[in-house]
C-alpha positions in Angstrom: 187.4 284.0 -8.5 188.0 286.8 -6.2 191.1 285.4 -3.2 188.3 287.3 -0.9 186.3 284.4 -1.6 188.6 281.5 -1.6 188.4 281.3 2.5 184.8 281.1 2.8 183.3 277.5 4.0 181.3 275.7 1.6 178.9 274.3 4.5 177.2 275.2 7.8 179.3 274.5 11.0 178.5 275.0 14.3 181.1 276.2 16.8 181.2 277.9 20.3 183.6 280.9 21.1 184.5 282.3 17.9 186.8 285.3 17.6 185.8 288.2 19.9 183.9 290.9 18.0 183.4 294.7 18.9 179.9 294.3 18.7 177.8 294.7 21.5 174.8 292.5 22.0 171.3 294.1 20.6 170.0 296.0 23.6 166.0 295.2 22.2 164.0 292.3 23.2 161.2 291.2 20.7 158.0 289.2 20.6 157.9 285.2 20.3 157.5 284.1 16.8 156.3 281.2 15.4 158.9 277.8 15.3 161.1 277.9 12.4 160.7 275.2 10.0 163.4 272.6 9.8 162.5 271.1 6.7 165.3 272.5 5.0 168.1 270.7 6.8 168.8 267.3 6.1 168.7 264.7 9.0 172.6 264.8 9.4 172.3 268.5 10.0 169.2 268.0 12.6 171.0 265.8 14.0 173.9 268.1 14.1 171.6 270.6 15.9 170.1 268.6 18.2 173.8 267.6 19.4 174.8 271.2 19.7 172.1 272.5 21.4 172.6 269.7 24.5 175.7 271.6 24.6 174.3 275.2 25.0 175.4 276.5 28.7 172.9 279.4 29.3 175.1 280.2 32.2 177.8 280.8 30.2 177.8 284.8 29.9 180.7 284.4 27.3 178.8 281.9 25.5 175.6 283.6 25.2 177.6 286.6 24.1 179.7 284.5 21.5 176.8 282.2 20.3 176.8 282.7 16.6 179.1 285.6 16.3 181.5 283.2 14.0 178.5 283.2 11.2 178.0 287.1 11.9 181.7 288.1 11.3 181.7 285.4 8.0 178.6 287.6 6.9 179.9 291.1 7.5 183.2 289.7 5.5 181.4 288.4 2.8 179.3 291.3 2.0 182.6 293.2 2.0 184.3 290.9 -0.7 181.2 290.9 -2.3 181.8 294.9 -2.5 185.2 294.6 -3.7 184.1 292.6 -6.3 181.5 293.7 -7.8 182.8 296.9 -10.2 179.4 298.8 -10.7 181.9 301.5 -12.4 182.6 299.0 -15.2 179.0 298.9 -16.1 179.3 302.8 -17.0 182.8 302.5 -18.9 181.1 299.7 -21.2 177.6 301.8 -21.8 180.1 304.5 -23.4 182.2 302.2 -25.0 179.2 301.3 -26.5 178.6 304.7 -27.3 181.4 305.5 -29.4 181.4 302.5 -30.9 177.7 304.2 -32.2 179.7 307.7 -32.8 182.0 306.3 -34.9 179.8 304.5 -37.2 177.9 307.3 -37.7 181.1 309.0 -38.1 181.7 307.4 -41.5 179.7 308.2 -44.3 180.5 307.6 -47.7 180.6 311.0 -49.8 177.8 312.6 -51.3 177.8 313.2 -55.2 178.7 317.4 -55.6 176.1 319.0 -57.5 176.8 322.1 -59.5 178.4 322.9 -62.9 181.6 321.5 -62.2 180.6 318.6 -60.7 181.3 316.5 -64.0 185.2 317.3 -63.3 185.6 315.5 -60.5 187.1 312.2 -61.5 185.9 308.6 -59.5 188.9 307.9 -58.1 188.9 310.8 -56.0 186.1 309.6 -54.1 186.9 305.9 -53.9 190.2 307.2 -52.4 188.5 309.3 -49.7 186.1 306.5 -48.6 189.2 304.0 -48.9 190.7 306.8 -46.1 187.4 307.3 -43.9 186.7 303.8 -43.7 190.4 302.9 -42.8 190.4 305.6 -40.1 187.3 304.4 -38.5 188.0 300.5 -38.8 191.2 301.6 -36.5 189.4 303.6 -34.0 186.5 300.9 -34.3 189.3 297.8 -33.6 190.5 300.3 -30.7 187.4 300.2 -28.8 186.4 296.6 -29.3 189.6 295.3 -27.9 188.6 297.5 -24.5 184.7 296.1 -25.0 186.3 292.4 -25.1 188.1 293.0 -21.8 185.6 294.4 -20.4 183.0 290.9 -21.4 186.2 289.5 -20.2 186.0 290.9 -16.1 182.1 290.6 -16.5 182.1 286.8 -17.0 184.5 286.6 -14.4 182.3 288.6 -12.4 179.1 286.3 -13.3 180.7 283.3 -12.3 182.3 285.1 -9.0 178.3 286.0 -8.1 177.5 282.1 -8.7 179.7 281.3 -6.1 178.6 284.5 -3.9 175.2 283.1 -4.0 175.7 279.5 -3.4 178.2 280.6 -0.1 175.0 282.8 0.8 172.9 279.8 1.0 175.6 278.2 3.2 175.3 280.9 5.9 171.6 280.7 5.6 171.4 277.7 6.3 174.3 277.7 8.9 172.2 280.6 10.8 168.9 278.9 10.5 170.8 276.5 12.7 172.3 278.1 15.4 168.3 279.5 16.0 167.0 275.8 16.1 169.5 275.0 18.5 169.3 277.7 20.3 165.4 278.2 20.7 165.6 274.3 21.6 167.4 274.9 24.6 165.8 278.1 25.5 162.5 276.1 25.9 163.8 273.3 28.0 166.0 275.6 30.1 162.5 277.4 30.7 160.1 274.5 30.7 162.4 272.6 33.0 164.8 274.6 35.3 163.2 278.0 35.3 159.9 276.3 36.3 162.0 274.2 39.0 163.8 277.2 40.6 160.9 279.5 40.7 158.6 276.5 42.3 161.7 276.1 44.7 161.5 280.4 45.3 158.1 280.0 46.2 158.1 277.0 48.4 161.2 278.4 50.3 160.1 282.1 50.3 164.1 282.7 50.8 165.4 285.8 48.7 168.3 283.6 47.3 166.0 281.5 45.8 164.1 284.0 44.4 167.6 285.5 43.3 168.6 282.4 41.7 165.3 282.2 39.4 165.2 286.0 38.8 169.4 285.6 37.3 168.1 282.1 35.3 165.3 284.4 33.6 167.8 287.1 32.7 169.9 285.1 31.1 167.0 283.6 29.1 166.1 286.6 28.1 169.1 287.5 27.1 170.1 284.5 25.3 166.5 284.9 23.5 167.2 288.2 22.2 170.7 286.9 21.0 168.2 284.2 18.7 166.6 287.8 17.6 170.2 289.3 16.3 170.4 285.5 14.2 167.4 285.8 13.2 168.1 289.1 11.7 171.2 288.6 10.3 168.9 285.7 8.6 166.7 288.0 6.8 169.5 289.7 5.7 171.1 286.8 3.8 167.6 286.0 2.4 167.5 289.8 1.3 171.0 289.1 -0.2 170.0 286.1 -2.5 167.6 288.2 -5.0 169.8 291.5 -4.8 173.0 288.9 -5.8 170.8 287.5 -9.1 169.9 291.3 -10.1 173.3 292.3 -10.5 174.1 289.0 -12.0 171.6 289.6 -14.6 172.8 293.2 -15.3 176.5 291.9 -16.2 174.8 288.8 -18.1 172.9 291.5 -20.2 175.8 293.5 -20.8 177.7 291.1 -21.7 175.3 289.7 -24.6 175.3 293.4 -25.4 179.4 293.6 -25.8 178.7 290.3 -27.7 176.5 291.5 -30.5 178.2 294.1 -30.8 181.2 292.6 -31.4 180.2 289.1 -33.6 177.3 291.4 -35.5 176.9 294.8 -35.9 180.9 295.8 -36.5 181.6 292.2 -38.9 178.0 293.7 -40.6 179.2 297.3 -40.9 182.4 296.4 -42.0 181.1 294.0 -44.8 178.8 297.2 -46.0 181.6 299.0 -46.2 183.4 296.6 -48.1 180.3 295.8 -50.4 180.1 299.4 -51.1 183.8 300.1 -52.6 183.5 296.8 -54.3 180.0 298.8 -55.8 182.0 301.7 -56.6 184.7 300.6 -58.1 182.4 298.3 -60.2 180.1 301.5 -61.2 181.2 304.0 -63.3 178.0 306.2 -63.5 177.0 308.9 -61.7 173.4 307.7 -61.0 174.6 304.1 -59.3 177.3 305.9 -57.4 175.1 307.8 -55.7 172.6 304.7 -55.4 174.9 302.9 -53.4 176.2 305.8 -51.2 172.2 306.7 -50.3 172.4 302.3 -50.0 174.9 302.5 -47.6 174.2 305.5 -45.7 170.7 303.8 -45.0 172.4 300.4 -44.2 174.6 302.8 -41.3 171.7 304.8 -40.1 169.5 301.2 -39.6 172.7 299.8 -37.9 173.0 303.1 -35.7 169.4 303.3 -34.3 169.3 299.6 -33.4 173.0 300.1 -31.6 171.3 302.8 -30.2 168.3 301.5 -28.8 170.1 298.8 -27.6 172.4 300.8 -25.8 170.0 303.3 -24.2 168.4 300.3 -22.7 171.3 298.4 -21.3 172.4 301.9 -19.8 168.5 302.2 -18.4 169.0 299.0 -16.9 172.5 299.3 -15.8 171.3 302.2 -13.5 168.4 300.7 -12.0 169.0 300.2 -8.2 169.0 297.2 -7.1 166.5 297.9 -4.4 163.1 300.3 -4.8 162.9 303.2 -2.8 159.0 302.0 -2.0 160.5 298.5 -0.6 162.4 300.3 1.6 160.2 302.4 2.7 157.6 299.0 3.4 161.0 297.8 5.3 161.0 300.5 7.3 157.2 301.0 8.2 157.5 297.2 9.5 160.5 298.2 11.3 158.8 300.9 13.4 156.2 299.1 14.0 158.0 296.1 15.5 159.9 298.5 17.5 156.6 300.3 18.9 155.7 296.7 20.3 158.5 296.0 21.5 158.4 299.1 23.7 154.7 298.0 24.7 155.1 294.4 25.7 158.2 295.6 27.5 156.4 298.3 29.4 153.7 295.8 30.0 155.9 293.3 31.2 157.7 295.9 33.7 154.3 296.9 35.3 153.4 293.3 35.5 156.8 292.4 37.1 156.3 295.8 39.5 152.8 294.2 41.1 154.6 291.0 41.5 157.1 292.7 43.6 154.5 294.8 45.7 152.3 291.4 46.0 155.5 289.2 47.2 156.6 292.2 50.0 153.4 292.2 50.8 153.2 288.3 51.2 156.4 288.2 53.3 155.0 291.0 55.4 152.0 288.7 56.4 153.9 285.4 57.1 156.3 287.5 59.1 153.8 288.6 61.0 151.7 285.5 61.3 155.0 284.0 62.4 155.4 287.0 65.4 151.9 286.1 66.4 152.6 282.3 66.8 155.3 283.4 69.1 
């Protein structure tokens, strides 16, 4: 397990004014969603919201600013040890490992038996000696390459296991962040149920511009505090996004490392017991005709071995450089994205206009009661 990893929290906490971040808070407002479901916290951890939304302070510029930051910085450092972590490169060292593990058995191939006049001079030993040489040459360079193959299974486990953990911390901040928006949509309604209603009854009753001052700066800073909810939520989507794309590179190094595995405890132990089998045949045969029965024997046995290595291969390189997202899902992800934006823009400019005639109507109400007033006098 990665040290990146170690300091990461193994459950969802709740705090107010983490560390100060560079980020500045999203300049978009959104439309109201639907309640989130809190069926996936346990009654500790409603209880845990409930507590920390009483303790929400809307007037709190810092606060509003800060709410939730803590869980967005753990995020944006998790993803990077994540990064660090995760060697795509090693999955392209191992697919030509693999590869030359495929040259080198087809590399060896016991000797053909000479035709032609003199062919009856050459003497038996002669060829036993040369595949004694091929075969020892090859087992070396064949030995060479499994020991890297075996290190390689070795980091990809590691890796594997490192992802477990990756995805079980992702469900922690999930979690943590489907918190912070309970708590804080909680106390966005009551603030605006409650006090909003109370200080913009108060601006009407009084018709002083103070009033109307004080509810104006108490909507502002729900709106503001509501549009913070929207970064969570975001950020939220993201570490839902994050759960499949972790188990798809998890299943890429699982799948390369059964590859490296039968490689390693079947094809070379089989290739290397044919090769053994097939000295053992011709030291055993001392005609012409089974000598060149076993070599066409063996030759087959390498050629079966080699296309199944192969196909094998090709795949796990096929799969190996699949993204991990499809271009077409982004493209969906984006679509959405514009669109959300376009209404955005709309209920914004709606709400401006609407805003605008409420100004013109209230001048135009003081007007009249200051002149009602001038008439009583």
């Amino acid at each position: 397990m990665s040290d990146q990893l170690k300091d990461f929290t193994s459950s969802p906490t709740l705090v107010f004014d983490p560390a100060p971040q560079p980020k500045n808070p999203p300049a978009e407002e959104v439309k109201e969603v639907p309640a989130m479901d809190d069926s996936i916290l346990t009654e500790e951890e409603k209880k845990m919201v409930d507590d920390f939304s009483s303790q929400i302070d809307l007037h709190n510029t810092n606060g509003i600013l800060q709410y939730g930051a803590g869980t967005q910085k753990k995020m944006a450092d998790f993803s990077e040890a994540a990064l660090n972590n995760v060697r795509t490169k090693d999955l392209g060292e191992v697919g030509d490992m693999l590869t030359n593990v495929v040259t080198e058995l087809k590399s060896f191939e016991t000797e053909e038996e000479e035709k032609g006049f003199f062919s009856f001079l050459k003497k038996p030993a002669n060829k036993i000696t040369n595949m004694k040489a091929k075969y020892e040459k090859a087992e070396v360079n064949v030995d060479r390459i499994c020991q890297v193959l075996e290190g390689h299974q070795v980091q990809l486990m590691k890796d594997v296991a490192m992802l477990d953990k990756m995805y079980e911390q992702n469900l922690v901040y999930f979690k943590e962040l489907s918190m912070y928006i309970l708590a804080g949509k909680k106390k966005l309604n009551l603030v605006r149920n409650t006090e909003l209603v109370q200080l913009v009854e108060k601006a009407k009753l009084s018709g002083l511009p103070e009033d109307a001052q004080a509810a104006k700066d108490l909507e502002g800073l729900c709106n503001r505090f509501e549009k913070k909810i929207h970064d969570l939520e975001l950020t939220r989507m993201i570490s839902i996004q994050t759960a499949p794309q972790i188990r798809l590179v998890q299943n890429s190094d699982t799948m390369m490392v059964e590859k490296i595995q039968s490689t390693v405890v079947n094809t070379i132990p089989l290739w290397k017991s044919q090769m053994v089998l097939a000295l053992g045949v011709e030291h055993a045969s001392q005609a012409a005709q089974a000598q060149r029965q076993v070599t066409d024997m063996t030759n087959q046995l390498l050629r079966k071995n080699a296309e199944v290595l192969k196909m094998a291969s090709v795949e796990s390189a096929k799969e190996s450089e699949r993204g991990v997202v499809d271009l077409e899902t982004l493209q969906n992800t984006n679509a959405a994205l514009i669109s959300t934006l376009d209404e955005v823009m709309q209920i914004q400019a709606d709400g401006r206009a609407k805003r605008q005639a409420a100004e013109v109507e209230l001048r135009k109400m003081e007007d009249e009661l200051k002149n009602k007033l001038l008439e009583i006098r």
